[in-house]
C-alpha positions as CSV (number, residue, x, y, z in Angstrom):
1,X,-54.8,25.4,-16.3
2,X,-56.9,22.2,-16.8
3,X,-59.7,21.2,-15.4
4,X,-61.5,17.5,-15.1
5,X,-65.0,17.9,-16.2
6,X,-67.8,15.0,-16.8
7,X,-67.9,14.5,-21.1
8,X,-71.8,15.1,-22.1
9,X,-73.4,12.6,-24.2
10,X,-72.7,13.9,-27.1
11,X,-72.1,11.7,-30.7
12,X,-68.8,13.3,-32.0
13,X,-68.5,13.6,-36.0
14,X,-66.4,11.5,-37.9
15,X,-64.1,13.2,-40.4
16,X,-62.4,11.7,-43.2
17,X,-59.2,10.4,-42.7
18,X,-57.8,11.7,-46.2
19,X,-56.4,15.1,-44.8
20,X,-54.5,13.1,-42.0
21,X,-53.0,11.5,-45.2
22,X,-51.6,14.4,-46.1
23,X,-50.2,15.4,-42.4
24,X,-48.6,11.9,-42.0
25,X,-47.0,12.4,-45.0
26,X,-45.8,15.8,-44.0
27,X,-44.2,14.8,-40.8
28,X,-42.8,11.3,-43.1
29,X,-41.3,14.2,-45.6
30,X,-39.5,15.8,-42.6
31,X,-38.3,12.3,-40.8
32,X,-37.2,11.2,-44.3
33,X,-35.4,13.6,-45.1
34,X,-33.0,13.8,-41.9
35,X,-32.8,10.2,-42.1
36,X,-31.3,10.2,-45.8
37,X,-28.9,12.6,-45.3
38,X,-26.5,10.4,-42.8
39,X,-27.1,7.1,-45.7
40,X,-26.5,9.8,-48.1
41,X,-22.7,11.0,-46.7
42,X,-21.0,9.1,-48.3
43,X,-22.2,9.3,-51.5
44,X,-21.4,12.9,-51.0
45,X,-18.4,12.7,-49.8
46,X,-16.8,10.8,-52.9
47,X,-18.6,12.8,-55.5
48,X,-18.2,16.0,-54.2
49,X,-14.2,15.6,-52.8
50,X,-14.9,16.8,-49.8
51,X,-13.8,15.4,-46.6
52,X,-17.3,14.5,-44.2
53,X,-17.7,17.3,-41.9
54,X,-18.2,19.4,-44.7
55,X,-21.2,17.1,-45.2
56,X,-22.2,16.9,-42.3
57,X,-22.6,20.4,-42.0
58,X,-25.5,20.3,-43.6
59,X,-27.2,18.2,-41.3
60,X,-26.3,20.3,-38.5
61,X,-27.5,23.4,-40.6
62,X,-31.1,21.7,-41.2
63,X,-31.2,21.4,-37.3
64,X,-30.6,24.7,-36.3
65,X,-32.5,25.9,-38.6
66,X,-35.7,24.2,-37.4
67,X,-34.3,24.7,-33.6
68,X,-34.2,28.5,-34.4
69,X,-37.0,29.4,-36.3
70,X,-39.8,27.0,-35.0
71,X,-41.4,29.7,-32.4
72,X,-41.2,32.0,-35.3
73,X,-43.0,29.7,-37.5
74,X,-46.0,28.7,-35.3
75,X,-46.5,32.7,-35.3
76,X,-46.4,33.2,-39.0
77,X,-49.0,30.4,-38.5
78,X,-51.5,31.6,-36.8
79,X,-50.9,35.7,-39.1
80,X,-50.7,34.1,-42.0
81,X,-53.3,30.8,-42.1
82,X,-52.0,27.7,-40.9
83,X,-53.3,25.8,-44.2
84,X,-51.7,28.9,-46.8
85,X,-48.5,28.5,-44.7
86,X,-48.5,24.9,-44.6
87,X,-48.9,25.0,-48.5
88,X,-45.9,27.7,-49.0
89,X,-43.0,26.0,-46.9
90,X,-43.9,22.6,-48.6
91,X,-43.4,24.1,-51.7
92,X,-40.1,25.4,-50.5
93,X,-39.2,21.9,-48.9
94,X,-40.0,20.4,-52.9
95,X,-37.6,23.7,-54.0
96,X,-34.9,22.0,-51.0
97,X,-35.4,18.9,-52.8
98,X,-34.5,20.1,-56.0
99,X,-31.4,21.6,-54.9
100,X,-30.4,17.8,-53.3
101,X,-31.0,16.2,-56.3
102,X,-29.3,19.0,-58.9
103,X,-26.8,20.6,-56.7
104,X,-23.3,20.7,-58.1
105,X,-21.5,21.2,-55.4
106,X,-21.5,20.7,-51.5
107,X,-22.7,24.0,-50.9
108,X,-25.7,23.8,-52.5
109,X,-26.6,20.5,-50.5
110,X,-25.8,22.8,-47.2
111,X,-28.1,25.8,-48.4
112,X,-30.6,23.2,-49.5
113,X,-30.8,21.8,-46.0
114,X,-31.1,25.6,-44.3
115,X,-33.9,25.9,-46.7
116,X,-35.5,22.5,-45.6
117,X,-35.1,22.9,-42.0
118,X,-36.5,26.6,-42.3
119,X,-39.7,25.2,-44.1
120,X,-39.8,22.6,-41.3
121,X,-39.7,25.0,-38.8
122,X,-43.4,26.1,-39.5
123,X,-44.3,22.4,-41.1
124,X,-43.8,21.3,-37.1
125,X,-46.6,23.8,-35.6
126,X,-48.8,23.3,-38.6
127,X,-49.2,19.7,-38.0
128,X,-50.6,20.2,-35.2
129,X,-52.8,23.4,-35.5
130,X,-54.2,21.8,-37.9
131,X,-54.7,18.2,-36.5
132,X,-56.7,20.4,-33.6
133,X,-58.9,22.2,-36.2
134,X,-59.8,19.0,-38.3
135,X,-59.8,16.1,-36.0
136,X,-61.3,16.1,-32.3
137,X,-61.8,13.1,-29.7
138,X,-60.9,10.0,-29.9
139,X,-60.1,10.5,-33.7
140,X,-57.7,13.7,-32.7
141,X,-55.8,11.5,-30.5
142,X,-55.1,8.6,-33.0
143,X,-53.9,11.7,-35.5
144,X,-51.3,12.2,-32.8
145,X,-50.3,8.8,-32.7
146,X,-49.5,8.5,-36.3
147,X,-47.1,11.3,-36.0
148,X,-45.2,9.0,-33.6
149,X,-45.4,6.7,-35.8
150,X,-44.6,8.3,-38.9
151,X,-40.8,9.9,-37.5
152,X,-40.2,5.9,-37.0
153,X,-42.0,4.6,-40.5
154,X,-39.5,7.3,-42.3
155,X,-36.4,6.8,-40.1
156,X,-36.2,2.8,-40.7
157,X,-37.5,3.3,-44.7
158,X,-34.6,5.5,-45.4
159,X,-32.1,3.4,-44.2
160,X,-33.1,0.7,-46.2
161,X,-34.4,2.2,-49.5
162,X,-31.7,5.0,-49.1
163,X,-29.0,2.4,-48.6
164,X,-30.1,0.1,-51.2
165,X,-30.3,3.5,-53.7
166,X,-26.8,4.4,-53.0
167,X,-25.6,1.1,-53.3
168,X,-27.1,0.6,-56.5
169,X,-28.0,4.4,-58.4
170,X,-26.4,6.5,-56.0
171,X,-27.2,9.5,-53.1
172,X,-29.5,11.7,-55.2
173,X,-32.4,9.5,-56.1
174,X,-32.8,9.4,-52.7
175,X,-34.2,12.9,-52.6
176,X,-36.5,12.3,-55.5
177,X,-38.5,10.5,-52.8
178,X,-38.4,13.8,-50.8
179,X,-39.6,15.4,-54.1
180,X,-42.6,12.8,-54.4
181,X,-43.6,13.1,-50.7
182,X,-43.4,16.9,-50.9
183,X,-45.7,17.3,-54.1
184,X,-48.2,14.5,-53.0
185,X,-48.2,16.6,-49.4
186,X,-48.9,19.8,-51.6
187,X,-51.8,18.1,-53.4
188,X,-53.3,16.7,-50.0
189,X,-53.1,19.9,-48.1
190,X,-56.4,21.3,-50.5
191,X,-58.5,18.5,-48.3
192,X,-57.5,20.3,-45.0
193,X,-59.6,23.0,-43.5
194,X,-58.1,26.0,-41.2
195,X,-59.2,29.2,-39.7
196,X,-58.2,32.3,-41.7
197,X,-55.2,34.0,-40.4
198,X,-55.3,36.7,-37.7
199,X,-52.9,39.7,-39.5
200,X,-53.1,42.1,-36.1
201,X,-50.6,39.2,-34.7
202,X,-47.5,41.1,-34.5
203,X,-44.3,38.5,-34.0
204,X,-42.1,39.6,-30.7
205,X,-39.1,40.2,-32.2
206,X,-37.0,40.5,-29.2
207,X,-38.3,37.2,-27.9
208,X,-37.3,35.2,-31.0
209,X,-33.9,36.8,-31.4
210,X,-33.6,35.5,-27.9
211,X,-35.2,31.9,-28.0
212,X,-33.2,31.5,-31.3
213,X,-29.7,32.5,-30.4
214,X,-30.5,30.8,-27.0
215,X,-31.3,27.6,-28.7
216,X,-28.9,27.7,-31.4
217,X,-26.2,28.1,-28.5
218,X,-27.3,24.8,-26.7
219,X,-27.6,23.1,-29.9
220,X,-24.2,24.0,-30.7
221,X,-22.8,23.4,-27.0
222,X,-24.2,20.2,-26.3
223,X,-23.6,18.5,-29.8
224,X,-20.1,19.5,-29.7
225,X,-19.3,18.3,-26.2
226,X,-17.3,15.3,-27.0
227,X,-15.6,17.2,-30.2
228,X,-14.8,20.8,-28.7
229,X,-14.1,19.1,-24.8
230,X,-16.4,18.4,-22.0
231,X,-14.5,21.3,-20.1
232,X,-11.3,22.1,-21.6
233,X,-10.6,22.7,-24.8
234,X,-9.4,19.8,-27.2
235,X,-7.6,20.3,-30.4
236,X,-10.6,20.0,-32.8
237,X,-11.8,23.0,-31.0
238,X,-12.4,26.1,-33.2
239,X,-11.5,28.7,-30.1
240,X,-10.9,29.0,-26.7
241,X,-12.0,30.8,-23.7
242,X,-9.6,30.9,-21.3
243,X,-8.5,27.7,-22.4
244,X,-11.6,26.8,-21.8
245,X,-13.6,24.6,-24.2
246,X,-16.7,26.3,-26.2
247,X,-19.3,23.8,-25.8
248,X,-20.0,24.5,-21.9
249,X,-19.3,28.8,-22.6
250,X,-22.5,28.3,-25.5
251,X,-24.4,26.0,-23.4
252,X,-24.2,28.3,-20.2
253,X,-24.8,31.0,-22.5
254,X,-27.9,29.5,-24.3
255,X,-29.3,28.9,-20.5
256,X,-28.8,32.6,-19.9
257,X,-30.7,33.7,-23.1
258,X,-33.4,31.0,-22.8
259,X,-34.5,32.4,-19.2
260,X,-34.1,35.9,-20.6
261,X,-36.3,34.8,-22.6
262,X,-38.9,33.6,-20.5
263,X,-38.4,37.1,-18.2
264,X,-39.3,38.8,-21.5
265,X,-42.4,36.7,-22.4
266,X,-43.7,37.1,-18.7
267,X,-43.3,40.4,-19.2
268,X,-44.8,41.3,-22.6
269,X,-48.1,38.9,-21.4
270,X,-48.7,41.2,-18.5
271,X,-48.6,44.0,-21.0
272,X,-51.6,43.1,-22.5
273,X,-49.1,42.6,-25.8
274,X,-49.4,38.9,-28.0
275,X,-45.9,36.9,-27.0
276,X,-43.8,35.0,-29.5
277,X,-45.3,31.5,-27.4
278,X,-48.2,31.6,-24.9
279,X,-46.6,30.1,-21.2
280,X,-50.7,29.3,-20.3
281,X,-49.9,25.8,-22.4
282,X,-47.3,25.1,-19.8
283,X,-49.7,27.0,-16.6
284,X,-49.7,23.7,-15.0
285,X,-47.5,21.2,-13.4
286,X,-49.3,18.8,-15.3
287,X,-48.8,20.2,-18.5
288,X,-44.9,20.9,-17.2
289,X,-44.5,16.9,-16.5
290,X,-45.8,16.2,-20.0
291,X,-43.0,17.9,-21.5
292,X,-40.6,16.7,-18.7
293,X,-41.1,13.7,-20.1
294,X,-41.4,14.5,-23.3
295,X,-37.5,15.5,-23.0
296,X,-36.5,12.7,-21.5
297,X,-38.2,10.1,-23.5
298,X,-36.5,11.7,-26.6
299,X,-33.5,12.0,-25.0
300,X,-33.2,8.3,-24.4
301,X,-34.3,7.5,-27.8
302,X,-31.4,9.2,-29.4
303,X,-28.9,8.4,-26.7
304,X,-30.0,4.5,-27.9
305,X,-29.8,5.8,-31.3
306,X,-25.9,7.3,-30.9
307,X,-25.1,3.5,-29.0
308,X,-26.2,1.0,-31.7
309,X,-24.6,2.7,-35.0
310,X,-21.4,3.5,-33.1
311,X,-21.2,0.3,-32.3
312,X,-22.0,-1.9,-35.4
313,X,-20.4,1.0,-37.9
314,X,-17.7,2.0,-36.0
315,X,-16.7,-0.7,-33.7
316,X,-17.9,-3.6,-36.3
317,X,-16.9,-1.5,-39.1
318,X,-20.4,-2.4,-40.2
319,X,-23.0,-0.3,-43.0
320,X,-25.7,1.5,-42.3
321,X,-27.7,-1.2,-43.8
322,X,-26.8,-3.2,-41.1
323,X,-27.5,-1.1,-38.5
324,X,-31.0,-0.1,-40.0
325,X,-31.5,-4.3,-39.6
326,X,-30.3,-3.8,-35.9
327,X,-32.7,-0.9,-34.9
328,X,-35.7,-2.8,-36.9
329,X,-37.2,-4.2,-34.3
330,X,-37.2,-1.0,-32.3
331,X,-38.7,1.0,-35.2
332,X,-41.2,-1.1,-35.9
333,X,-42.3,-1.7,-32.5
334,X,-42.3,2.3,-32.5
335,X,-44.5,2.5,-35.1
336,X,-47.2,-0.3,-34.0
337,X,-47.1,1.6,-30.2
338,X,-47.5,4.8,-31.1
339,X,-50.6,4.0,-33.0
340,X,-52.1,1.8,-31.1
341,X,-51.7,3.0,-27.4
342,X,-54.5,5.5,-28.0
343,X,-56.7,2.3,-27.7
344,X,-55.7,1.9,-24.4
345,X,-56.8,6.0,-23.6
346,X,-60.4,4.9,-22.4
347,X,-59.5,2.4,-19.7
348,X,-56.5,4.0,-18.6
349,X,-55.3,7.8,-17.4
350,X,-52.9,9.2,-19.2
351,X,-50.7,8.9,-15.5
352,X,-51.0,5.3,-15.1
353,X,-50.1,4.6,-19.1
354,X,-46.6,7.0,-18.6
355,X,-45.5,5.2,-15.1
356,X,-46.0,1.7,-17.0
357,X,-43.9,3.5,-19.7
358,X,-41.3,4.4,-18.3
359,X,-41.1,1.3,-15.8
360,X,-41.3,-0.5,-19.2
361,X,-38.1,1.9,-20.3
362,X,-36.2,1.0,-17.4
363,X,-36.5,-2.5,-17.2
364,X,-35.6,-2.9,-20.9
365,X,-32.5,-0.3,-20.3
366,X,-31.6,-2.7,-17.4
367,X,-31.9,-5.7,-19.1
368,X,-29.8,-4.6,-22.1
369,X,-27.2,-3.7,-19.5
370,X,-27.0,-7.2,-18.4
371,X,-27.2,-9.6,-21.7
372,X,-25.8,-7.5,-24.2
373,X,-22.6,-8.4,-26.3
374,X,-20.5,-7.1,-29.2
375,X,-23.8,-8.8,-31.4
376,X,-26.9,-7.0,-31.6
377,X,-28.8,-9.6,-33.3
378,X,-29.1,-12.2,-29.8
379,X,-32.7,-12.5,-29.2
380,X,-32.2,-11.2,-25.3
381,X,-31.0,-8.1,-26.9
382,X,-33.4,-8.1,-29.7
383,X,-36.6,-8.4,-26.9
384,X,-34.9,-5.3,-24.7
385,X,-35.0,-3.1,-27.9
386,X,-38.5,-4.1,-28.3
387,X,-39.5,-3.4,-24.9
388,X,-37.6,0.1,-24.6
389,X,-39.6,0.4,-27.8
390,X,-43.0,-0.5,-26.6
391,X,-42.2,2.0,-23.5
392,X,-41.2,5.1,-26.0
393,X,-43.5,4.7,-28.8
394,X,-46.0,4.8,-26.1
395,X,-44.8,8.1,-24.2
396,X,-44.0,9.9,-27.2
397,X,-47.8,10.1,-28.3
398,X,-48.8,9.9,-24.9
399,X,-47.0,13.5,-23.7
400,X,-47.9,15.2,-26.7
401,X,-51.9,14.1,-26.6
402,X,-52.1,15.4,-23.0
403,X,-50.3,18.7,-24.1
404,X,-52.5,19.3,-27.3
405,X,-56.0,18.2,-25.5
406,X,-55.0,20.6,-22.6
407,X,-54.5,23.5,-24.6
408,X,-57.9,25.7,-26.6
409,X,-57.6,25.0,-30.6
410,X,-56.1,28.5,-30.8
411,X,-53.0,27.6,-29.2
412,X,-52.5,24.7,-30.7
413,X,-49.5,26.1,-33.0
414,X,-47.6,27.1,-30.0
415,X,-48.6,23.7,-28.5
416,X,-46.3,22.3,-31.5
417,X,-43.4,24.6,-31.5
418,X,-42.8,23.6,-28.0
419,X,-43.0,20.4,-28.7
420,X,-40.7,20.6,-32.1
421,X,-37.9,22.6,-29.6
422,X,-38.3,19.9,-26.5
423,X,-37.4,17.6,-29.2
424,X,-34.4,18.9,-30.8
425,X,-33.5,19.9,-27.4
426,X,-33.7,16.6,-26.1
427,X,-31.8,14.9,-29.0
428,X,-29.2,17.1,-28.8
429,X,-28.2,16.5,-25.6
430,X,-29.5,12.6,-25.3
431,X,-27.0,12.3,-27.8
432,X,-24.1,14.7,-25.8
433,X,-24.7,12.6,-22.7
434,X,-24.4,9.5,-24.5
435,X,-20.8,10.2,-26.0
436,X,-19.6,11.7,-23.7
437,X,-20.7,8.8,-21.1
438,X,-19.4,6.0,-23.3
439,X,-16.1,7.8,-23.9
440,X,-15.4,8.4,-20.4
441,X,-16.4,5.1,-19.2
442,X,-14.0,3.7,-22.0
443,X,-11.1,5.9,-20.9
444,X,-12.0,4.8,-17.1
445,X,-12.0,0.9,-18.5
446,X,-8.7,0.7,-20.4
447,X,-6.5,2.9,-17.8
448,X,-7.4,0.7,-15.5
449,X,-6.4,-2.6,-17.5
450,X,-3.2,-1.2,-18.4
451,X,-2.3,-0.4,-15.3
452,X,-3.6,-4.6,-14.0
453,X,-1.3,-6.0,-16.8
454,X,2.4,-6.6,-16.2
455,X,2.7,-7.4,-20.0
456,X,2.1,-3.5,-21.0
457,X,4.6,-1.2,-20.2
458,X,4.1,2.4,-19.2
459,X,6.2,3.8,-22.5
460,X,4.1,1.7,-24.8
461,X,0.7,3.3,-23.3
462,X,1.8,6.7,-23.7
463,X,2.2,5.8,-27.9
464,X,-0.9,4.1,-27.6
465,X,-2.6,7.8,-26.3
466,X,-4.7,6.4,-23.8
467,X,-5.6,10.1,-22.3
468,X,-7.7,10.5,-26.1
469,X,-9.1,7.0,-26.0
470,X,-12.2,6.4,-28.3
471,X,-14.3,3.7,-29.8
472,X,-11.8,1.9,-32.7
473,X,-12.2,-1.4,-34.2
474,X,-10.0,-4.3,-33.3
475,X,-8.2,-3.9,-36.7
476,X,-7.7,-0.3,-36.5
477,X,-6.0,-0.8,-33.2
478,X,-4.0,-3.6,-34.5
479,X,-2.7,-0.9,-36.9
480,X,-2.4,1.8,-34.6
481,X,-0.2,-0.8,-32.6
482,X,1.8,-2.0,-35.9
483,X,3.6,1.8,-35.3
484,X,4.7,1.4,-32.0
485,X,7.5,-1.7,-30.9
486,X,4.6,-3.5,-29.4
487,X,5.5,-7.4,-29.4
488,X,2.0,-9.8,-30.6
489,X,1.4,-10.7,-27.3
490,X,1.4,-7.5,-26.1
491,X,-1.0,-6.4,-29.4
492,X,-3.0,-9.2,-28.3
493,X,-3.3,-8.1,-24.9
494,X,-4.0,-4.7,-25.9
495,X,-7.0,-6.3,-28.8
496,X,-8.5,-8.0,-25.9
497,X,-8.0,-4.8,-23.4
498,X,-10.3,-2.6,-25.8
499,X,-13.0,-5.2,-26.5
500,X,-13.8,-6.2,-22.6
501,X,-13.3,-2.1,-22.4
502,X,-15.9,-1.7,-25.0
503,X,-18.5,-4.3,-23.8
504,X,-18.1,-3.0,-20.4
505,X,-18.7,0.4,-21.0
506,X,-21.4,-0.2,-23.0
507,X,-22.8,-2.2,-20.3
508,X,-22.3,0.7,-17.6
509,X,-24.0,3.1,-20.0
510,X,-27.1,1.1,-20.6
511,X,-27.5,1.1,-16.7
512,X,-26.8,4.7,-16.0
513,X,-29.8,5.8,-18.8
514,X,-31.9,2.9,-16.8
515,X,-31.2,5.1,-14.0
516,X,-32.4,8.4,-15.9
517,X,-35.4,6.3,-17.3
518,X,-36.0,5.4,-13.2
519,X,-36.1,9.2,-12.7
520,X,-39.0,10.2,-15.2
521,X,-41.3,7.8,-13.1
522,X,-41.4,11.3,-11.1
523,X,-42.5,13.6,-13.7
524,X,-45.1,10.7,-15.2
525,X,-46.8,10.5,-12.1
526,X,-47.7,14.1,-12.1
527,X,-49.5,13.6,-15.7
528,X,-53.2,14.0,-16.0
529,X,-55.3,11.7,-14.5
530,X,-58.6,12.2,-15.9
531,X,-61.0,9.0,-16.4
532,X,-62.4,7.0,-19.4
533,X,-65.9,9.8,-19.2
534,X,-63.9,12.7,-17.8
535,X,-62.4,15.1,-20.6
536,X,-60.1,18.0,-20.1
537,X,-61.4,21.3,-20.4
538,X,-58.8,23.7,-22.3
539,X,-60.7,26.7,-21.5
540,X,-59.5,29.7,-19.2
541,X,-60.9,29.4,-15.8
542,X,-63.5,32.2,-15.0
């Protein structure tokens, strides 16, 4: 679908940068937003008197919602106006805001969310329909970048103003802030310019009842792996098939509706009819690595992402505020990459840039395998995050330039709902994978060290419940074992059992995502390799 064709000398229009204000802010709204509400639980939890999953739900709500709809909302898009529509669901994120900051009781903070996450759902496209028809070249590309950016800006912001708000006010001032960002988007967006809206668009119904449920499903499936049961089903379970767990029925099940899916969409395009998401944006395998790698590189983010808090909140029995100090150096590093790599766009193809990415991934995943400990403050661990970092913030603006420049201006809105359901995709299941790694390998670690000492006898494993073991702190095992006629040696045996268990696995985990990381070299050599004077032409071959 796209071809390498010699740039003519042509001076290219600078446009003011006060519109991309406005988008950055949009995509800081969003980022924000998700990132408060974890800071935010408990908070919620204690004034509300509910236990956590309850608020938790809402976080899972806001990400189906945006899972489910987005395909919907880059249509709507391109009917409506991409700038009108843009306007409308901000407004509705401010309304979302509202309900967060006045909402008197838990269920208000969950329908708040479904109405965030559906605003978001066309906020995703938008950004970038309407980075394409403001910004072009070398200035389009840098737009991209500051996306990138922005999701890490907003991520690490609201773990430290959101922490020091609850610690201080309390959960709801946070939202104000989403309140702020969502009027000052509102007033911005009357500085960006968009095509009128096409209203013969007709939206494929079929297609996005089947897309959604499909994604919904996998959403579901994958996120709920280590909760419902890998294969059979555990306890927390909410049904049973066969005795089977749910997770891998909804996952299977989400496969089945997403290629029904793409059997539909074939099919409708070679009617002649307008489907729900043009398949030309992914005509070539080029196009195909980019978002290969686009899932991969966000899958490692948030398997890296699931690691560090579970291990300085739940295995330190640190706060969040702590771990938002951990991950700072990651973030950050994000944030200066992802802005700064489109620098590096005219000396090097967009190929050689993802292979030194994800070599750069790698090596930092391997060398955290190797030199990390129960501290993540060292400065050996401290440089890996900042080299993984480096490697993603690179490849996350990276895959979605080459997918946007590869694609004509008019399908730049399905350009961006691809890329908002490869991402919730992705994190979904980078975040699966991850748990449900660390918990086997755990499992693996301490049945194996039971079984090597003499000192721990068969009847005071089976109290222990080693068959359900999970990450605990040393303290909450020393009071697990206070239950059981465990003798101090034997507690102290067991103490140092789970913390080599717990380093080791982490260890082991680290190296398997290397591994994956190794992988994606495959799918980043396929990306474009177009020179510093070559552009890519986005426009059908004749």
């Amino acid at each position: 679908m796209t071809n390498t064709v010699a740039a003519p000398a042509q001076t290219v229009e600078r446009k003011s940068w006060l519109p991309m204000v406005g988008l950055f802010l949009a995509q800081v709204l969003m980022s924000f937003n998700v990132a408060a509400l974890p800071v935010s639980l408990g908070g919620m939890v204690e004034e509300f008197g509910v236990p956590p999953t309850a608020v938790s739900t809402a976080i899972v709500v806001y990400g189906l919602s945006v899972a489910a709809l987005v395909m919907v909302g880059a249509k709507l898009g391109q009917r409506v106006g991409w700038v009108i529509m843009f306007r409308i669901v901000v407004a509705l994120f401010a309304v979302s805001a509202l309900g967060m900051v006045f909402g008197p009781t838990v269920n208000w903070v969950i329908g708040a969310q479904a109405l965030a996450g559906a605003s978001a759902a066309i906020i995703v496209p938008s950004l970038v329909a309407l980075i394409a028809e403001n910004y072009h070249g070398s200035q389009q590309a840098t737009a991209i970048g500051s996306l990138g950016s922005a999701r890490a800006l907003s991520g690490m912001s609201a773990f430290f103003i959101g922490g020091a708000l609850g610690t201080l006010v309390g959960w709801r001032p946070v939202f104000l802030i989403v309140l702020a960002l969502a009027v000052a988007v509102f007033i911005l967006s009357f500085w960006l310019r968009s095509d009128k809206g096409d209203p013969g668009i007709k939206i494929d119904v079929v297609a996005a009842i089947l897309i959604g449920a499909g994604i919904v499903l996998l959403t579901l499936g994958f996120n709920n792996l280590n909760t419902w049961g890998v294969l059979v089903a555990e306890p927390d379970a909410p049904f049973t098939v066969l005795g089977l767990s749910p997770a891998p029925v909804f996952v299977v099940l989400g496969i089945i509706l997403g290629q029904a899916f793409f059997v539909w969409t074939r099919r409708r395009t070679k009617a002649g009819k307008v489907p729900l998401v043009s398949l030309s944006v992914l005509g070539s395998g080029r196009e195909r690595a980019a978002v290969y790698a686009m899932f991969i590189v966000v899958g490692l983010e948030a398997a890296l992402n699931f690691t560090v808090p579970l291990y300085i909140q739940i295995v330190q029995g640190r706060t969040p505020f702590d771990t938002a100090l951990a991950m700072m150096p990651f973030n950050l590093t994000v944030f200066v990459t992802a802005m700064l790599v489109v620098r590096f766009y005219k000396r090097f193809s967009p190929r050689q840039i993802g292979v030194f990415a994800f070599i750069l991934t790698t090596l930092a995943l391997a060398w955290l395998s190797l030199v990390v400990t129960n501290n993540w403050e060292t400065l050996p661990t401290i440089a890996g995050l900042i080299v993984f970092g480096i490697g993603q913030g690179a490849l996350v603006t990276l895959v979605f330039n080459v997918l946007v420049t590869a694609s004509p201006k008019e399908l730049a809105g399905d350009v961006g709902s691809i890329r908002g359901t490869t991402q919730n995709l992705a994190s979904a299941v980078g975040t699966a994978i991850s748990g449900a790694l660390l918990v086997t390998l755990l499992s693996m670690n301490i049945g194996q060290a039971v079984i090597n000492n003499v000192e721990l006898t068969p009847e005071l494993a089976t109290q222990v419940d080693l068959d359900n073991a999970s990450f605990i702190s040393n303290d909450q095992l020393t009071e697990l074992l206070a239950g059981t006629g465990a003798t101090d040696a034997q507690v102290d045996a067991f103490v140092e059992i789970n913390t080599e268990a717990r380093l080791s696995a982490l260890k082991l985990g680290l190296l398997i995502l290397s591994g994956i990381s190794a992988l994606a070299i495959l799918p980043a050599s396929r990306l474009p390799r177009y020179r510093p004077h070559e552009i890519p032409d986005p426009s059908p071959e004749s």
